[in-house]
Backbone as JSON, one array per atom type, in Angstrom:
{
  "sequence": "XXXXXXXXXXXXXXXXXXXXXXXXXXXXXXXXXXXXXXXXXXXXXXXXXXXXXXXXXXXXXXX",
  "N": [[0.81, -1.21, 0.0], [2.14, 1.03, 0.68], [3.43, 2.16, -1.38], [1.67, 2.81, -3.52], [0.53, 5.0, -2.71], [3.02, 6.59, -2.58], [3.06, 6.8, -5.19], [1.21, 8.11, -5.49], [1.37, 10.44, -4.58], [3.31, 11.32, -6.01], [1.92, 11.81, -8.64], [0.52, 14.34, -7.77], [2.29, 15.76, -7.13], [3.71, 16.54, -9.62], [1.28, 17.24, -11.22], [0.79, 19.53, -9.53], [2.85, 20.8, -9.22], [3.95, 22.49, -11.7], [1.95, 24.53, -11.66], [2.45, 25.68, -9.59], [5.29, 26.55, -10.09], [4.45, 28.58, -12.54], [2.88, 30.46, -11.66], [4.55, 31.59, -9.74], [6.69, 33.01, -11.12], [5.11, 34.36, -13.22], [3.41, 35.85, -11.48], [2.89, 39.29, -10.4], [2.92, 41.56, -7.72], [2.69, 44.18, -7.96], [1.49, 44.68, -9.94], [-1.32, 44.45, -8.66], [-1.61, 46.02, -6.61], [-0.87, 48.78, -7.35], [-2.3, 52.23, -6.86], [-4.03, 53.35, -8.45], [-5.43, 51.29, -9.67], [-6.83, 51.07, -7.67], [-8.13, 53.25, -6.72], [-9.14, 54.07, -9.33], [-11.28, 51.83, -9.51], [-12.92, 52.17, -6.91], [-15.94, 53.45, -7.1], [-17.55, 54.87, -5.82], [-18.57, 57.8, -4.31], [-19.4, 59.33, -1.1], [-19.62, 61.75, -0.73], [-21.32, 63.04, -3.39], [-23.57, 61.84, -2.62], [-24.93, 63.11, -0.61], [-27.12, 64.67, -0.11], [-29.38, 62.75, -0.18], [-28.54, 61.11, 2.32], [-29.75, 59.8, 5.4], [-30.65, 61.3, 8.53], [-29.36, 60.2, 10.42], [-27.13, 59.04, 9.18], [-25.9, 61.12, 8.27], [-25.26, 62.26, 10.79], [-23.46, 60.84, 11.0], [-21.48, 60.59, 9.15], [-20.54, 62.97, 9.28], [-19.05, 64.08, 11.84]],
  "CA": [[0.0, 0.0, 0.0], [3.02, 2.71, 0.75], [3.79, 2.64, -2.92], [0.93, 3.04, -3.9], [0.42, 6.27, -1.52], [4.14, 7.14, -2.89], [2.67, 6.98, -6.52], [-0.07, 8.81, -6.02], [1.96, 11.5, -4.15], [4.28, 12.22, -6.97], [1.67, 12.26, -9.48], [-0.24, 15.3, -7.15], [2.96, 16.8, -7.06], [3.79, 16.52, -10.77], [0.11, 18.26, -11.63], [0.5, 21.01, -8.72], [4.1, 21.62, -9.22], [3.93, 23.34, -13.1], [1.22, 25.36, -12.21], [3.11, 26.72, -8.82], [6.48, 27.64, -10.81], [3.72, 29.64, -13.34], [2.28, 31.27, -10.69], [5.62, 32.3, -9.35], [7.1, 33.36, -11.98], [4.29, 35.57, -13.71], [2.75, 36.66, -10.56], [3.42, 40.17, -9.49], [2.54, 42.21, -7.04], [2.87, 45.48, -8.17], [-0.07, 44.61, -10.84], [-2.1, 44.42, -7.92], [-1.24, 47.3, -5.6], [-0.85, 50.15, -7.64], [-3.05, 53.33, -6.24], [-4.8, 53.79, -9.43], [-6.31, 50.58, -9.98], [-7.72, 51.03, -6.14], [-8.96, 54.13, -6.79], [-10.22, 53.25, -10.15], [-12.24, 50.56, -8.91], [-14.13, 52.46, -6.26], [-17.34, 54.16, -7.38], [-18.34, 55.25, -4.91], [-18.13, 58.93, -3.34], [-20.59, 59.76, -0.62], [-19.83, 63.35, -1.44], [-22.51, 63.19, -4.44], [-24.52, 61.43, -2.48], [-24.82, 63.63, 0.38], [-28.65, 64.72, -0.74], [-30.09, 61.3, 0.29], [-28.01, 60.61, 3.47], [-30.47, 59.82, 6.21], [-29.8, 62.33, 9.68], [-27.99, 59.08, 11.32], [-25.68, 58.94, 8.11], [-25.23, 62.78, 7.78], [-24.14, 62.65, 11.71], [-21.99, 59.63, 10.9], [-20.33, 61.27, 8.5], [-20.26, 64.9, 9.33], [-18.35, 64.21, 13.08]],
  "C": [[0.85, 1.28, 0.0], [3.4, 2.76, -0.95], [2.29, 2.9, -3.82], [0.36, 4.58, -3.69], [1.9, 6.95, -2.25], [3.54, 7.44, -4.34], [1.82, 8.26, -6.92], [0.12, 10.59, -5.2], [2.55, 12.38, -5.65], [3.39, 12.53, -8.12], [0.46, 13.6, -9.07], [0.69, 16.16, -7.7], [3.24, 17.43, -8.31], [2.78, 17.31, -11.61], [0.22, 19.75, -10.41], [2.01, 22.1, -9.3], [4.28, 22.84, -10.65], [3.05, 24.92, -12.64], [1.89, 26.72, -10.75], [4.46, 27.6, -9.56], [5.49, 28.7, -11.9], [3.73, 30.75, -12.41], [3.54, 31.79, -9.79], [6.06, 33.14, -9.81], [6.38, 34.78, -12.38], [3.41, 36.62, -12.5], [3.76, 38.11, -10.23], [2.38, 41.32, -8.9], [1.84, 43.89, -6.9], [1.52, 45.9, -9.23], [-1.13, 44.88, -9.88], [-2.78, 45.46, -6.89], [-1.07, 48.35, -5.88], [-2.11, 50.9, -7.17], [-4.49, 53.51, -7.26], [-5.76, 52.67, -9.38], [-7.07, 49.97, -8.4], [-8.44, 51.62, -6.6], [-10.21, 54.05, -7.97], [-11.3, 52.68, -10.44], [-13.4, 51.12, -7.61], [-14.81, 53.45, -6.86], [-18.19, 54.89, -7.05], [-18.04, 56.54, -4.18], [-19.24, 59.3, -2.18], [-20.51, 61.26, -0.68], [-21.41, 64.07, -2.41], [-23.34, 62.42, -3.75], [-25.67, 61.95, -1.22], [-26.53, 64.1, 0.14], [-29.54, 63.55, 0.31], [-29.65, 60.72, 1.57], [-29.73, 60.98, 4.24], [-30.13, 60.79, 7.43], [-29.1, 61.56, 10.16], [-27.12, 58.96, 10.49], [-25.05, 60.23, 8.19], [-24.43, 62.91, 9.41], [-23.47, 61.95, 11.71], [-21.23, 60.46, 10.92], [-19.63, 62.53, 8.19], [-19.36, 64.63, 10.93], [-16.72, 64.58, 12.89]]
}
């Protein structure tokens, strides 16, 4: 049975291992973290929305 368990190890590792050196390799960080593609991405200002705030939002966000 241990070779069998040994077999079926190396052929996990053999399918995981390719796709970790990819993912090493091409991954970076800096794609991820730049300022812009934060800012970018939010939509949201409550500035323009300031109109519609309820009085418990407006004293939220007026303190």
């Amino acid at each position: 049975m241990p070779m069998v368990e040994l077999i079926l190890k190396l052929k996990v590792l053999l399918l995981v291992l390719p796709w970790l050196l990819i993912c090493k390799f091409l991954y970076k960080p800096a794609d991820f973290t730049e300022p812009s593609v934060f800012y970018n991405s939010l939509d949201y200002h409550p500035e323009d929305y300031i109109d519609t705030f309820t009085t418990l939002q407006q004293e939220d966000y007026f303190q």
